[in-house]
C-alpha positions in Angstrom: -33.0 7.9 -66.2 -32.6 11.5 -66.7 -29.9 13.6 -65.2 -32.2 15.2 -62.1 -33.3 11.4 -61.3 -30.3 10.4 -61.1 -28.8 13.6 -58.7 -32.2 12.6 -56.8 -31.2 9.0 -56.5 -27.6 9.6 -55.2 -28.7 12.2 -52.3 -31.4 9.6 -51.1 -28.6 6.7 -51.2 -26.1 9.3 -49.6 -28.8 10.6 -46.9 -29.6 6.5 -45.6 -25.8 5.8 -45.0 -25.6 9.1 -43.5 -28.7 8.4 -40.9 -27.2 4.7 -40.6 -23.9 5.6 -40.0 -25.6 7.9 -37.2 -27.9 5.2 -35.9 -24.9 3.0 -35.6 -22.3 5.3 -33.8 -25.5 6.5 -31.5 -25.8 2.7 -30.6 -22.4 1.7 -29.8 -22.1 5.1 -27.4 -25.3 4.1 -25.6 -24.0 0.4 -24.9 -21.1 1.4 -23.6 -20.6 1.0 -20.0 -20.0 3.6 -17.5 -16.0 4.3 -16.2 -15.0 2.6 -13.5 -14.2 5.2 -10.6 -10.7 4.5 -11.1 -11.0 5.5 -14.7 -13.1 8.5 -13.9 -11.4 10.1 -11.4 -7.4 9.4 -10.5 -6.5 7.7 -14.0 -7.6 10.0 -16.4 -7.9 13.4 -14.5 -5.3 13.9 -11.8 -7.3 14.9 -8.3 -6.4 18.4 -7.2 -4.4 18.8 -3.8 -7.0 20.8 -1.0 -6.4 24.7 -0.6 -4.0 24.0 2.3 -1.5 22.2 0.2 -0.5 25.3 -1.3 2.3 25.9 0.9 3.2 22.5 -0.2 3.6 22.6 -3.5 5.0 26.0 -3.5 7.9 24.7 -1.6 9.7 22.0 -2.9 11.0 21.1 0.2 7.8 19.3 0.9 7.9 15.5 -0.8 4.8 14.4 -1.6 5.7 10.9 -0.9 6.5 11.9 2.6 2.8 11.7 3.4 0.9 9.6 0.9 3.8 7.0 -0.3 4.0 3.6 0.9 6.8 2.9 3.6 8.2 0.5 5.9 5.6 2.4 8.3 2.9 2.2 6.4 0.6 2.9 2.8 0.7 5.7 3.0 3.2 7.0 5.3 1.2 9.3 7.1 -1.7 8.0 9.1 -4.7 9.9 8.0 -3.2 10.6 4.2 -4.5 9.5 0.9 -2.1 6.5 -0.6 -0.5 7.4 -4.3 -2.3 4.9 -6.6 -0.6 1.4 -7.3 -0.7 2.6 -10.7 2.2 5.6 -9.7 4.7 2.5 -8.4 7.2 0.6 -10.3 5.9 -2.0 -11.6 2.6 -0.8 -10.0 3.6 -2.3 -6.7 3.7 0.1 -4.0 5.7 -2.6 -2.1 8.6 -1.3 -4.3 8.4 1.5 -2.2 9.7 3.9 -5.5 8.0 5.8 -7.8 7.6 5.1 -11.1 10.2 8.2 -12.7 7.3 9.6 -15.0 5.3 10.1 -11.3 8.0 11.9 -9.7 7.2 15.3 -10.0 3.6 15.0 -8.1 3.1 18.9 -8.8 3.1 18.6 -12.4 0.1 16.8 -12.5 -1.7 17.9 -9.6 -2.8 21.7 -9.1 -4.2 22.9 -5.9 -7.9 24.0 -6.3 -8.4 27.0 -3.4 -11.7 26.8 -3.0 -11.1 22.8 -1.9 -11.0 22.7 2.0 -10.7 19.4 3.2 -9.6 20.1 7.0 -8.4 22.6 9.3 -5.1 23.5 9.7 -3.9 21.4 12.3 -4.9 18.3 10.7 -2.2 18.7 8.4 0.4 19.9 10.7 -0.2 16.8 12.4 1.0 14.8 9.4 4.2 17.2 9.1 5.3 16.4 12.3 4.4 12.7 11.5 6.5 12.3 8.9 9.1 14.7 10.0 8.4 17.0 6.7 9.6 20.9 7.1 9.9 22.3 3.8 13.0 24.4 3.2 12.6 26.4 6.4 15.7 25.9 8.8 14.9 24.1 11.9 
């Protein structure tokens, strides 16, 4: 074979296990299942607190916990709050009633988004009182 048959030869080998190597990676993405909604939302992206929490997490005198943890009262502590995933638990039991120490810092992980309103103002006054929460202001 001459030289150019050769070079020829090679980029046709080269250019099949390139468009197999595609057709193969393009299968296994399109079997793949979908993400569970545990996956795709609290697991892998931390859900962003509503415009109102602001004051919250600008005042560290607010515990997350307070509201959404599990208690002897309740999971979550506050009656019309969202519960912390099991997942955020030691040993992912929320009966433990104590954070796992990586999920301690609840504002680390979860931002407030402004343009989020969830309810009006009073709704979440009502889960202050609830849970006795004040922030750092004196009573």
């Amino acid at each position: 074979m001459t030289k150019i048959k050769k070079a020829n030869v090679r980029i046709v080998v080269v250019s099949a296990a390139l468009a197999l190597a595609c057709a193969l990676f393009a299968g296994c993405a399109s079997s793949q299942e979908a993400p569970s909604d545990a996956v795709a939302g609290t697991e892998t992206t931390p859900r962003l607190m509503p415009a109102y929490h602001q004051k919250y997490a600008d005042d560290t005198g607010y515990q997350c916990y307070g509201c959404h943890g599990a208690t002897d009262r309740g999971n979550p502590n506050a009656r019309n709050a969202t519960a912390m995933p099991d997942g955020h638990y030691v040993n992912n039991d929320p009966s433990t009633q104590e954070l796992d120490p990586i999920r301690n810092e609840c504002r680390s992980c979860h931002s407030v988004d402004p343009n989020k309103e969830m309810h009006d103002d009073s709704y979440y006054e009502e889960a202050e009182e609830e849970t006795g929460q004040h922030g750092s202001r004196e009573e």
